[in-house]
N, C-alpha and C positions, 0 to 999 in steps of 0.2 A: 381795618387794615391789620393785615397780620404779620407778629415779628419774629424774626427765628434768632433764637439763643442761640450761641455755642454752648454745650452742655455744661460746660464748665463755668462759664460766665454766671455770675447773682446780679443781681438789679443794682448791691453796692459799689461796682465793678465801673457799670455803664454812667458816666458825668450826666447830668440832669440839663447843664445846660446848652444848647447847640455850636455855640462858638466853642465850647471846652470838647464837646466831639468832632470836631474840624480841627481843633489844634491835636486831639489822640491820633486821629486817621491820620494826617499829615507825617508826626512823630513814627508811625507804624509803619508806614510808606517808605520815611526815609531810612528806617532800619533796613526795613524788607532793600532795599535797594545795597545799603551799604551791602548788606546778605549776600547779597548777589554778584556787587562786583568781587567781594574778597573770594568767593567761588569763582570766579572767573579768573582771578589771578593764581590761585592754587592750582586750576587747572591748566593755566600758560605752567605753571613753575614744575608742575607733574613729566608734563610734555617738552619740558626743555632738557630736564633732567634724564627723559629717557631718550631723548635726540643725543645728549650726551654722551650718556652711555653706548648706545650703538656706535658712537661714533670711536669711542675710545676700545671698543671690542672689536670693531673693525681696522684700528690702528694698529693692534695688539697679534690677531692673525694676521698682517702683510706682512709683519715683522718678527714676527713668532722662531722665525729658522734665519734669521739675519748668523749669530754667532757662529752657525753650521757653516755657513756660503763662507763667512769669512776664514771659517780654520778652513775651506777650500782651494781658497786664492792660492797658496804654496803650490797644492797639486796640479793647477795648471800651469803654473809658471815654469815646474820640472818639467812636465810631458813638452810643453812648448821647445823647452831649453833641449829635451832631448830629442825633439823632430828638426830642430836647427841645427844639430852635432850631424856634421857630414861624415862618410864613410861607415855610416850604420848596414847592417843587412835589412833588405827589403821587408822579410816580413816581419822585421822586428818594426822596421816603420809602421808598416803597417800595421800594427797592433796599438801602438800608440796613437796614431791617427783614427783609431778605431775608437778607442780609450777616450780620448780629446773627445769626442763627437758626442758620445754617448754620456759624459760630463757635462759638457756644454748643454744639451738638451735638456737634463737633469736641472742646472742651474737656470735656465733661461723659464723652465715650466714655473721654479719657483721664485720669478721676479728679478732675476738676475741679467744683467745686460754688461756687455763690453764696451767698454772706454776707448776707439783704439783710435787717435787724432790725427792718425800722420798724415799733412797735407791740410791740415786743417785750422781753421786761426787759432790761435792760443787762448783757452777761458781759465781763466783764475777759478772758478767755481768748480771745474773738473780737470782742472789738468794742474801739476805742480812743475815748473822750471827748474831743471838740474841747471841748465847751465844755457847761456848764448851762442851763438856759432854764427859766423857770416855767412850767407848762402844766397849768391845768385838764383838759382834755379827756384826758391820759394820766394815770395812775399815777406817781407818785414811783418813780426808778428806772426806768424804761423809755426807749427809743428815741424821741424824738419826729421828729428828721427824720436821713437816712441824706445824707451830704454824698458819701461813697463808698463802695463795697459793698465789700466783704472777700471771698477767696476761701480756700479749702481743699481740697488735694490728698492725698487720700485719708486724711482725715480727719489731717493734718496742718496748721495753718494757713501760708497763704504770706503773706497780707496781710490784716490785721484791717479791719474797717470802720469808717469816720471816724463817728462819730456826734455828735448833740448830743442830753442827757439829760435827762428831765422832773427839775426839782429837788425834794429830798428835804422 
């Protein structure tokens, strides 16, 4: 019978007695194993950390031009405030409606959306109550008029919408 060394191994290395090389293998087995779960867990801990990361690089660009959209809000709220001022000249409307449109766009490509509730039940989470109002014609609970529109950035709220509420 032939026995193959590991080159490195000497005869004083190898136990003489069989049960004492059953108990080495054993001992060697259970390293080799611990070996391998702690690799296995480093590699859970590699792969969570870089799930992380993408995850917080991808929170990072939605939100990246939040501050911009928000120093925005004022300029819609003007152009709005000046398309609702009656007795303007037409193509002055028209330009601002133009303006509006081409804004909006602008904002909505970059995660931007309009709040505008009117007619619609009241949510604590995107709308803020200026005040109550009796109103037959609505529902208890609902938006009866929008004082200012709320926005939301990628389904984050930036600024809730002013409303006033049909009372209960």
């Amino acid at each position: 019978m032939t026995t193959h060394h590991h080159p490195d191994a000497t005869a004083q290395d190898l136990p003489d007695n069989p049960d004492d090389l059953a108990l080495r293998i054993e001992a060697l087995e259970q390293e080799l194993g611990q070996a391998r779960d702690e690799q296995l867990r480093d590699r859970a801990e590699l792969e969570n950390q870089r799930r992380r990361l993408l995850r917080e690089a991808e929170q990072a660009r939605r939100f990246a031009n939040e501050k911009l959209l928000a120093e925005l809000l004022p300029v819609f709220d003007s152009l709005e405030a000046g398309l609702a001022a009656n007795g303007e000249a037409g193509s002055l409307r028209e330009g601002v409606e133009l303006t509006l449109r081409q804004l909006t766009r602008v904002a909505e490509a970059n995660g931007l959306q309009v709040v505008d509730p009117a007619g619609q039940a009241f949510d604590p989470e995107r709308h803020q109550a200026m005040s109550v109002a009796a109103s037959e014609a609505h529902a208890p609970g609902s938006v009866v008029q929008v004082y200012q529109k709320g926005y939301v950035l990628n389904d984050r709220l930036l600024r809730p919408a002013l409303v006033v509420v049909a009372a209960e």
